[in-house]
C-alpha positions as CSV (number, residue, x, y, z in Angstrom):
1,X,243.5,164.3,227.0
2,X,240.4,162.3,226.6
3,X,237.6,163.0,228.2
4,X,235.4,159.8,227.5
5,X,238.1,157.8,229.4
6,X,239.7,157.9,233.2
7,X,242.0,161.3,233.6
8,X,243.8,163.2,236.0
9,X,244.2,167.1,236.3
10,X,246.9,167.8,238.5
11,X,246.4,171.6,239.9
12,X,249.7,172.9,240.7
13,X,249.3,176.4,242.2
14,X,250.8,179.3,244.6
15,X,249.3,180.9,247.7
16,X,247.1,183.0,246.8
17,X,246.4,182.7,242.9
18,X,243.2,181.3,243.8
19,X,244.6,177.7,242.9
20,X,242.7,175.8,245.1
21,X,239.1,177.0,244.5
22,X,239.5,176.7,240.9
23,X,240.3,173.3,241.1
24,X,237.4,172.7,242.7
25,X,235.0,174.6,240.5
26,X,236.5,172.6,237.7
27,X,235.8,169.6,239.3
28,X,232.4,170.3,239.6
29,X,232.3,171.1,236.0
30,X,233.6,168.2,234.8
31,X,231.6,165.7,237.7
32,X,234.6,164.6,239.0
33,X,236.1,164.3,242.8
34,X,238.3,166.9,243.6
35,X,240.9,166.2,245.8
36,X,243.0,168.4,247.8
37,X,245.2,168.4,250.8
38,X,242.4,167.9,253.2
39,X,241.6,164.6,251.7
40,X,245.1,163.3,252.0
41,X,245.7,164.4,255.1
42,X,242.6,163.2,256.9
43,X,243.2,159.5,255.0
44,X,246.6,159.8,256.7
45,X,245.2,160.9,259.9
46,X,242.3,158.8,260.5
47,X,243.7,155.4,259.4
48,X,247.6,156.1,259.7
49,X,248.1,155.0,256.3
50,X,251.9,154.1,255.2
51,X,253.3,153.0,252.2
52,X,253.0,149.0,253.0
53,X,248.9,149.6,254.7
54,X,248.2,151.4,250.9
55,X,249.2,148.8,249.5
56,X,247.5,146.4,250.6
57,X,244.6,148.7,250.3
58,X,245.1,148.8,246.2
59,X,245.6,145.2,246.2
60,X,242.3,143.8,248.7
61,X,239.8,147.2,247.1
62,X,238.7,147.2,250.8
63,X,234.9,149.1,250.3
64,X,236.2,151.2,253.4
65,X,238.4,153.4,251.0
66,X,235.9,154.0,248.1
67,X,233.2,154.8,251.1
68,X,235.7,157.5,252.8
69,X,236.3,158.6,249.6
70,X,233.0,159.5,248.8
71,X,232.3,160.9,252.3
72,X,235.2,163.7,252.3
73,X,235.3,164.1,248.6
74,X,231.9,163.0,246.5
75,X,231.5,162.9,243.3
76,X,229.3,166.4,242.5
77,X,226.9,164.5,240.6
78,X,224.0,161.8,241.9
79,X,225.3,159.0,239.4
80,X,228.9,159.0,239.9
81,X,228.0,157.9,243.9
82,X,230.5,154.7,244.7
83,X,227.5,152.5,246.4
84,X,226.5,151.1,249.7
85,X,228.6,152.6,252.6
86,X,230.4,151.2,255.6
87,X,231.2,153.4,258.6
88,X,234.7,153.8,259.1
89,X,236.1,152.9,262.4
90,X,236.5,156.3,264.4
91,X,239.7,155.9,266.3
92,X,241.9,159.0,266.4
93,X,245.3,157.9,264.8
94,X,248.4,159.6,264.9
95,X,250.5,161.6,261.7
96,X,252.8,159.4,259.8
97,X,256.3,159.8,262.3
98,X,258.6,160.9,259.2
99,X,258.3,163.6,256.7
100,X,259.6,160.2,254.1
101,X,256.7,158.4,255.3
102,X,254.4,160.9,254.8
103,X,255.5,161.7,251.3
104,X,255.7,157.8,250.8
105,X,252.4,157.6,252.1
106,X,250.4,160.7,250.2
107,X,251.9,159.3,246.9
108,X,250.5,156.0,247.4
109,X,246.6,157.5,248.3
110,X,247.3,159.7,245.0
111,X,247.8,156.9,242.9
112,X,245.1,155.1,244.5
113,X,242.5,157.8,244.2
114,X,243.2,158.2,240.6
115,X,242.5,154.4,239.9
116,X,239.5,155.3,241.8
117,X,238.5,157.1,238.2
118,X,238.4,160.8,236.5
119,X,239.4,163.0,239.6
120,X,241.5,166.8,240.0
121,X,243.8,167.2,242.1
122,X,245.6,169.8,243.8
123,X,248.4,169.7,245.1
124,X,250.7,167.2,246.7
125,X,253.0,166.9,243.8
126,X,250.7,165.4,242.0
127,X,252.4,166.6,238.6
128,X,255.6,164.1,239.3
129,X,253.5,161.4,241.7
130,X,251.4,160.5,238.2
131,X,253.8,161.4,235.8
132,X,253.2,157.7,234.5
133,X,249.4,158.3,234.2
134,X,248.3,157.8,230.2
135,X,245.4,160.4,230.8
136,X,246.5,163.5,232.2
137,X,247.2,167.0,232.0
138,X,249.1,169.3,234.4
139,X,248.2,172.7,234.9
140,X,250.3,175.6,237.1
141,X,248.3,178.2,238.4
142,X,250.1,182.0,239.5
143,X,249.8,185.3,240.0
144,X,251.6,188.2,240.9
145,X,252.8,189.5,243.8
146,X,250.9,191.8,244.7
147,X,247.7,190.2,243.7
148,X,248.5,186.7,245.8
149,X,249.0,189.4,249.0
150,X,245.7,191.3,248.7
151,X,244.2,188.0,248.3
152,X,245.2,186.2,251.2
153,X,244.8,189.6,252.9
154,X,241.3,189.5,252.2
155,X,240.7,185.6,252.5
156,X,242.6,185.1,256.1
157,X,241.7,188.7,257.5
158,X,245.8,189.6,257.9
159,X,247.7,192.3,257.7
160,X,249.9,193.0,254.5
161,X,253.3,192.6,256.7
162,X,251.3,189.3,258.1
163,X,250.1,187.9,254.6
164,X,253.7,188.8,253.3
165,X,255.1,186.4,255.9
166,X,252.5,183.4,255.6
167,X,253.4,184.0,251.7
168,X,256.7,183.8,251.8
169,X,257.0,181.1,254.7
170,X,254.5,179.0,252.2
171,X,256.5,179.5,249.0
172,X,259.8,178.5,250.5
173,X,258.3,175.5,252.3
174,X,256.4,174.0,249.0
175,X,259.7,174.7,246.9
176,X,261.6,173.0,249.4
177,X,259.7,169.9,249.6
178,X,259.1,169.7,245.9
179,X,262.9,169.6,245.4
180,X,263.7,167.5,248.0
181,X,261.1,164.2,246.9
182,X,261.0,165.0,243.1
183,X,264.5,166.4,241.9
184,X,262.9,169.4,240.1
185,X,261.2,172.5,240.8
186,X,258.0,173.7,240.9
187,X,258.5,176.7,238.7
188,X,260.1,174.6,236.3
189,X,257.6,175.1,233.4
190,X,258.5,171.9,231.6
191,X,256.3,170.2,234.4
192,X,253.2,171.7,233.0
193,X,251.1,171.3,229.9
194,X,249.4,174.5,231.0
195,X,250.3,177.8,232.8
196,X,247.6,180.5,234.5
197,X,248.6,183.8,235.3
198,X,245.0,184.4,236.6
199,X,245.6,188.5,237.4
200,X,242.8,190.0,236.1
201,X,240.6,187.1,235.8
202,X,237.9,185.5,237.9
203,X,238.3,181.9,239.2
204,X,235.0,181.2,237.0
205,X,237.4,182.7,234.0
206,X,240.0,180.3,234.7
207,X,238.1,177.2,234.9
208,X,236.7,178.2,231.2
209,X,240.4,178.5,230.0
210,X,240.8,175.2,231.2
211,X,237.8,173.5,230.2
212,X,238.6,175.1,226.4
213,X,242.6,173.8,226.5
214,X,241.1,170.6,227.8
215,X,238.6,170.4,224.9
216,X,240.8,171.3,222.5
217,X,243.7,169.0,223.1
218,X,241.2,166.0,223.4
């Protein structure tokens, strides 16, 4: 990957491998906007975005987009701010109606944030979405078992019977939906360039694995 031109990392992770934060720290080391599901889902939300409104958005560059972009998820460095802003119109809208539409419509904001410039993102089948994408690396981060549990045992204040459930209900649901809109699995290896088992290492340990595969494929 090279780093002196636009790129995608797409951060594939499970519940409790600590996934989603190190995206985000890596982000931050790199300067880029980190997106996550929070960012598609309030673009979805707050300007009921489908497949034919996106693309009208990618074809008209509206300044709205790049503005709301930079308010949910800005750049972590001064420089890399998007310009002037416009305030977006604050109607409550509601969710997209279908689970198709939704999928339709989050694929469609991922490929638009990315032409947007250098970004991570986590999530959101990201990995298949931007398979086409001439400057990208996908990465799968896991853990074990036990390790994911204590975690989101700690992180939502749950029981172990209680993070067992949210666990398993998560893992099922993700696998589900990833074979259902992209034909393969998410612990199908041959979807990533890189994989994480992070027991035993820090989020902050992680990123620097990262940042060094990154590096070293450039």
């Amino acid at each position: 990957m090279k780093l002196n031109e636009p790129f995608v990392i797409t951060i594939s992770r499970e519940l409790g491998s600590g996934g989603r934060t190190i995206g985000r720290k890596l982000a931050e080391k790199l300067g880029v906007r980190y997106s996550d599901k929070n960012l598609i889902q309030a673009l979805v939300d707050k300007f009921n975005l489908t497949t034919y409104e996106i693309e009208k958005i990618k074809a008209k560059k509206p300044n709205w987009f790049e503005d709301f972009l930079e308010k949910v998820a800005p750049m972590p460095r001064a420089e890399l701010m998007l310009g002037p802003r416009q305030e977006a119109g604050d109607s409550p809208i509601p969710h997209a109606t279908t689970s198709e539409d939704l999928f339709a419509a989050e694929s469609q904001i991922l490929r638009a944030i990315a032409d947007e410039g250098s970004c991570v993102i986590a999530g959101r089948s990201g990995f298949f979405v931007l398979e086409d994408h001439p400057n990208k690396i996908d990465i799968f981060i896991r853990a074990s078992r036990a390790n994911r549990i204590a975690r989101v045992m700690r992180r939502q204040n749950l029981s172990e019977v209680e993070a067992t459930t949210v666990i398993d209900a998560v893992d099922k649901g993700r696998e589900t939906y990833i074979q259902r809109y992209t034909g393969t699995s998410r612990y199908d290896l041959r979807n990533y360039d890189l994989v994480i088992n992070t027991d035993g290492l820090s989020e902050d340990d992680a990123v620097q694995i990262i940042f060094d595969y990154i590096q070293h494929s450039a």
